[in-house]
C-alpha positions in Angstrom: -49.6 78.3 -65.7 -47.6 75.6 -67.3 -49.9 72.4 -68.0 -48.9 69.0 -66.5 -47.8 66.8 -68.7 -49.9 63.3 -68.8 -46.9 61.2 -67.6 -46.6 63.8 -64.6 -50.0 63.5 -64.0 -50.1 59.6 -64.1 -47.0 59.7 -61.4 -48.9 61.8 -59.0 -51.3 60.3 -59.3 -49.6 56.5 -58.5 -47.6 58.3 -55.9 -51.1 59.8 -54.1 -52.1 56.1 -54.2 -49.4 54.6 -52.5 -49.8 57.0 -49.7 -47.5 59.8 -49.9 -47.6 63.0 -48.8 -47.4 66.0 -51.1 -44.4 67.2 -49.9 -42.6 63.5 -50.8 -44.4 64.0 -54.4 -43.0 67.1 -55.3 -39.6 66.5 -53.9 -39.3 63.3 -55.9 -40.5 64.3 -59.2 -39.6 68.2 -59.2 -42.9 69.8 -59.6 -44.5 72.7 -56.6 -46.3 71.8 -53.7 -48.9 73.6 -55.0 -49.1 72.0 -58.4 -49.5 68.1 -56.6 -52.3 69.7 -54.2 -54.2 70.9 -57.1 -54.2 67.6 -58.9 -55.3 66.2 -55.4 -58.2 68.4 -55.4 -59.5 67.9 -59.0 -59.5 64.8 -58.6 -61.4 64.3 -55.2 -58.3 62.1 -54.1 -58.8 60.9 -50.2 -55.4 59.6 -49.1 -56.0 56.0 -48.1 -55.4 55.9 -44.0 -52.6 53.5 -43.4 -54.2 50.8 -40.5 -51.7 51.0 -37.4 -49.7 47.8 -36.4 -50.1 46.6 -32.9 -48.5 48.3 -30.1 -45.4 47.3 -29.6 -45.4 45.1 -25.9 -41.6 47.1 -25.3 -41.2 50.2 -25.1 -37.4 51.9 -25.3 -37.1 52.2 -22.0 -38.0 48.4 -21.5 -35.7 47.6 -24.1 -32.5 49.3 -22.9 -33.8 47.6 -19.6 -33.4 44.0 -21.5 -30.4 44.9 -22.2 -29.0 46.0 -19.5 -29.9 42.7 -17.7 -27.1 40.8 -20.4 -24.5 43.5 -20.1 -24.7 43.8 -16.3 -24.6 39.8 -16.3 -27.6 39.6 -14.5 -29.0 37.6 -16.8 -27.4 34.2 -18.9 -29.6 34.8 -21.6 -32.9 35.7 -23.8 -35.1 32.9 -21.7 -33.6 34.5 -18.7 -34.2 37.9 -19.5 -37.5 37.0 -20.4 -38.3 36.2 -16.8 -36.9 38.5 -15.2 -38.9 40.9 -17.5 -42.2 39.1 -16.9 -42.1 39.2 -13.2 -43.5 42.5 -13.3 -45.6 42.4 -16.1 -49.4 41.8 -15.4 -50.5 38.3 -17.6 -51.9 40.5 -20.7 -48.6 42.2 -21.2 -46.2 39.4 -20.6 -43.4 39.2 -23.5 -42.0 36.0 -25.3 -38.0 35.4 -25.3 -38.6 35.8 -29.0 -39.5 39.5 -28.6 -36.4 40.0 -26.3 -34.0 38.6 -28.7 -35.5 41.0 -31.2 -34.6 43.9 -28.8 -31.0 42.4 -27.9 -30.7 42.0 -32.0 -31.5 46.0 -32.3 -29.3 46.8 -29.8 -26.2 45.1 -32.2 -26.2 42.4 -29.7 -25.0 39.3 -31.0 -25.2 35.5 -29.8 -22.0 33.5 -29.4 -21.6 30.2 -28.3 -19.4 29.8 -25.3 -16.2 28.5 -25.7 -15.1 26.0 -22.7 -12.1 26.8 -20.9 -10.7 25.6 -17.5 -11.9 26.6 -14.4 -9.1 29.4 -13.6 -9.4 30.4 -9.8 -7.1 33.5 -8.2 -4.5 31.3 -7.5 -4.8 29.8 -11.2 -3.9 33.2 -12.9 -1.3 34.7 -10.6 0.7 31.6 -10.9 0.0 31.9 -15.0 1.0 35.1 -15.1 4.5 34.4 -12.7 5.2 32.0 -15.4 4.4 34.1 -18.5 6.5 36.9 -17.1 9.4 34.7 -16.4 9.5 33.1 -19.4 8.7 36.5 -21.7 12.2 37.1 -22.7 12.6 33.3 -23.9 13.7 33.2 -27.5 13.6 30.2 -30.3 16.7 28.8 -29.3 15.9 29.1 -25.5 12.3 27.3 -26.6 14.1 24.3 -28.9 15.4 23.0 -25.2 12.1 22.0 -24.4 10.5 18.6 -25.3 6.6 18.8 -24.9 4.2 16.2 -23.9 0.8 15.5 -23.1 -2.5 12.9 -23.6 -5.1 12.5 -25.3 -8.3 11.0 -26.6 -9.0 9.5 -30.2 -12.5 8.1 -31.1 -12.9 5.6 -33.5 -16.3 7.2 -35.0 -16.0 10.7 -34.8 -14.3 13.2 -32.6 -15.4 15.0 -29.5 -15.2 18.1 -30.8 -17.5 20.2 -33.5 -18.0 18.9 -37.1 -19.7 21.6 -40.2 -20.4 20.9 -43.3 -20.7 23.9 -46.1 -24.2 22.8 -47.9 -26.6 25.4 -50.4 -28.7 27.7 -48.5 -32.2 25.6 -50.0 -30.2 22.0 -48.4 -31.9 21.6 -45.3 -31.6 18.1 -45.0 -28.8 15.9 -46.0 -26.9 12.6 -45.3 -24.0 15.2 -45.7 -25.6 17.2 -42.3 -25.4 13.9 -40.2 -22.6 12.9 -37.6 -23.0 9.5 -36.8 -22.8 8.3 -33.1 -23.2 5.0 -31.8 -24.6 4.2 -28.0 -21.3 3.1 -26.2 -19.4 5.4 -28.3 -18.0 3.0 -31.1 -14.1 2.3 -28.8 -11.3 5.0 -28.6 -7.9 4.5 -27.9 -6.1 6.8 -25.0 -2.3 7.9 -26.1 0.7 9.5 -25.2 3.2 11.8 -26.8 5.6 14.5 -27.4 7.4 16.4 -29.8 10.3 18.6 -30.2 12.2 20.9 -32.1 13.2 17.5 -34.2 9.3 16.9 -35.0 7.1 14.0 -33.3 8.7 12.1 -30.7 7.8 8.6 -29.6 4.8 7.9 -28.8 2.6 5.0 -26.7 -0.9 3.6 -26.1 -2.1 4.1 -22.7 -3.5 0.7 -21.6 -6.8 1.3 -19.4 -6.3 4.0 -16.6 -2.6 4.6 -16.5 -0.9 4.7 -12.8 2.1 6.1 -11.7 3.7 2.8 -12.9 2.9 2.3 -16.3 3.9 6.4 -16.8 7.6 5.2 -15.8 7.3 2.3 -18.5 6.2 4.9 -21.1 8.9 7.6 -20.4 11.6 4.6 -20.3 10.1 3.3 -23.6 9.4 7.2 -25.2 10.9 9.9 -23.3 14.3 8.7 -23.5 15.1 8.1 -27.0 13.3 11.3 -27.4 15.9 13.4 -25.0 18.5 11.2 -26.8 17.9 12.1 -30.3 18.1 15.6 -29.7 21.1 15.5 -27.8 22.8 13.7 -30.5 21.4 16.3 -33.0 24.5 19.4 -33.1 22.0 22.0 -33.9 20.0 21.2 -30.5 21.8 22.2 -27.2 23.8 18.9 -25.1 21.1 16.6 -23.1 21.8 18.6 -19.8 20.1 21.9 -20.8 17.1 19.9 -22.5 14.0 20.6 -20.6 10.8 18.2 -20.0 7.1 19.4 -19.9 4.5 17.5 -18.4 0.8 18.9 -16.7 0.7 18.5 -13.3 -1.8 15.3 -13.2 -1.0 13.1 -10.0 1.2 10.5 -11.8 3.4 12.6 -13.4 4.3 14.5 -9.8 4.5 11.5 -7.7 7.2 10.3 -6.3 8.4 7.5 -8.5 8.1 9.6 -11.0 10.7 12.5 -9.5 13.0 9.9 -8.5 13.0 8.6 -12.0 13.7 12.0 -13.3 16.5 13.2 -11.0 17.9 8.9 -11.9 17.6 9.8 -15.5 19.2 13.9 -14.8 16.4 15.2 -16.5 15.5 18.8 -16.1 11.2 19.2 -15.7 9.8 22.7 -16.0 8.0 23.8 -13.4 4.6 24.3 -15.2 1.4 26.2 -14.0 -2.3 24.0 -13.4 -5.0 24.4 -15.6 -2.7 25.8 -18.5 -3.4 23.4 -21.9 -3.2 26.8 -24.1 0.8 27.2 -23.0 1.3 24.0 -24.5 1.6 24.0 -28.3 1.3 20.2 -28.7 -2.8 21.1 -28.2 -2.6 21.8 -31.3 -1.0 18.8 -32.3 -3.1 16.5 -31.1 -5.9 18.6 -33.4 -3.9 18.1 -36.7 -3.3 14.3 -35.7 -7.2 14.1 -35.4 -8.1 15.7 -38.4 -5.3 13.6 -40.4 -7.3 10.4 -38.5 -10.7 11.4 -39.5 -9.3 12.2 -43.7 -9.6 8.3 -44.1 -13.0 8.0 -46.5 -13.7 4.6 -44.3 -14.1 4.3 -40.5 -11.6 2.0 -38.9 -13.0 -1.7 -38.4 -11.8 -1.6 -34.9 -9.4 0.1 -32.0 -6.6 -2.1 -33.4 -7.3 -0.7 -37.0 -7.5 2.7 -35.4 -4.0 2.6 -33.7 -2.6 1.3 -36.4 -3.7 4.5 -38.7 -3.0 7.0 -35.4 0.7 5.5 -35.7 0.4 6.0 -39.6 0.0 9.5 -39.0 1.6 10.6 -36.0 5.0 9.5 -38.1 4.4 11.2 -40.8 4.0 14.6 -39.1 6.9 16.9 -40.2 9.4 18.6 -38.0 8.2 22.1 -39.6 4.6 21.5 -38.2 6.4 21.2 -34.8 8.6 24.3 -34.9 6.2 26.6 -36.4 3.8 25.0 -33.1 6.9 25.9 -30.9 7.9 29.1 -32.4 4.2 30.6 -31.1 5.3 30.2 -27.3 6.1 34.0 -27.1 2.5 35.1 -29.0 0.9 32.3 -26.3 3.0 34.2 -23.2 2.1 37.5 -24.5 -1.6 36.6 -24.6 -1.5 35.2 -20.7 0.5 38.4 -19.7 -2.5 40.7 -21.7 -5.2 38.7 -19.8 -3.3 38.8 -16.7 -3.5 35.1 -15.7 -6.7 34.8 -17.5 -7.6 32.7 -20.4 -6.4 33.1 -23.9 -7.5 32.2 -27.5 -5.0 29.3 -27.9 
């Protein structure tokens, strides 16, 4: 018989040590079963017993149970799960929402933060996906007609929406972490626009709650040099086939404002409630906020803000519109996929 070498010997030997088995041991270091359970009984070795963990408190069956609660949407969440899981546990046995998420984690279940869309009810989606479907075919030149419009919201400290900050992995505190807020919200200034093919069209402060009223004074004062740029521009089609967006909010469908638009001979689509992601100056209103919020000093002021949203909102480019415009038929397509539902945009 071959003799084991001392550098064999010393790796059995660490190997018998750390708990393996023989079989593991000669696999690994290509020697005979036989060889490893001889050195195992020269030298007297007693495997060390490795102490059991505690049991686990869900079993498989408890955890495809889990689950099945978030899949089946009978349950919101972990905490939810959690209790509906305890109910009929006995006291001793009862689990922590920690040890569900554990199970939802081994499962490949992953936690997302919900994303806010509008309420869409029956009615909402067939009439979203009548619309889509009518207006699939549409091409660019059928989509520079139309002159888009909507409202919005500008804070003077911060924005409404989510704010991140890239930081090292050791960084958990940092003035750079921080998005400052004051009580009473620091002022914000309501406005109006739109934009066409041509770029950024006028746009207006919207002093305190705008009626029916102080709409007309706005599209006397924005709309219509708007239409009439475009219909003096010979790329764009003659003012007649130009085409108006508004949401349906009360004051833009009452009737002053229809009178004022079959005065003025101005074509309005007819446009489909709770439908923001149809209408590409969304987006818009995001890259005039983040322009806003580039400034290394906080305005002193709402007059100081307006005065930089104005700043901005002029310089926006007539590209940044069109390639806005040009996603109308990826925006249809997505409503006509979700049939009515919501989309990404």
């Amino acid at each position: 018989m071959k003799p084991t070498s001392p550098r064999t010997l010393s790796n059995i030997t660490n190997a018998l040590e750390n708990g393996q088995s023989s079989r593991q041991i000669a696999s690994a270091l290509k020697v005979g079963k036989s060889t490893v359970n001889d050195i195992k009984r020269r030298l007297d070795f007693e495997a060390p017993r490795i102490k059991p963990g505690p049991k686990p408190k869900l079993t498989d069956r408890d955890k495809r149970s889990a689950v099945g609660l978030i899949l089946r949407g009978k349950a919101k969440s972990a905490v939810d799960a959690t209790k509906m899981i305890n109910e009929e546990r006995p006291q001793a046995s009862k689990v922590s929402p920690e040890t569900v998420r554990r199970a939802f984690r081994d499962a490949k279940l992953v936690a997302r933060k919900k994303v806010k869309k509008p309420f869409l009810s029956s009615r909402h989606r067939r009439n979203r996906l009548e619309w889509a479907i009518e207006h699939k075919d549409w091409t660019d030149e059928d989509w520079q007609r139309v002159i888009w419009s909507d409202e919005t919201k500008i804070n003077r400290i911060c924005s409404d929406g989510n704010h991140y900050v890239w930081l090292p992995q050791a960084s958990q505190t940092s003035a750079r972490t921080i998005q400052p807020t004051v009580k009473y919200g620091g002022g914000s200034i309501m406005i109006w626009g739109c934009m066409s093919w041509l770029g950024a069209g006028a746009m207006s402060k919207v002093v305190g709650r705008m009626d029916a009223h102080q709409y007309l004074n706005i599209l006397d004062h924005c709309l219509l040099p708007t239409i009439e740029k475009c219909a003096d521009d010979p790329g764009l089609p003659p003012r007649t086939l130009l085409i108006f967006q508004q949401d349906n909010d009360p004051k833009h469908t009452s009737r002053l404002a229809r009178d004022w638009f079959i005065e003025q001979g101005i074509q309005v689509m007819q446009w489909p409630a709770q439908s923001p992601d149809l209408n590409p100056i969304e987006h818009l209103w995001a890259h005039l906020k983040r322009s806003v919020g580039s400034y290394p000093e906080l305005p002193g002021g709402v007059l100081e803000l307006w005065d930089r949203v104005r700043e901005e909102w002029y310089k926006i480019t007539a590209a940044t519109c069109q390639e806005l415009i040009k996603s109308m038929p990826r925006r249809i397509q997505a409503v006509i996929e979700a049939k009515g539902g919501n989309t990404k945009y």
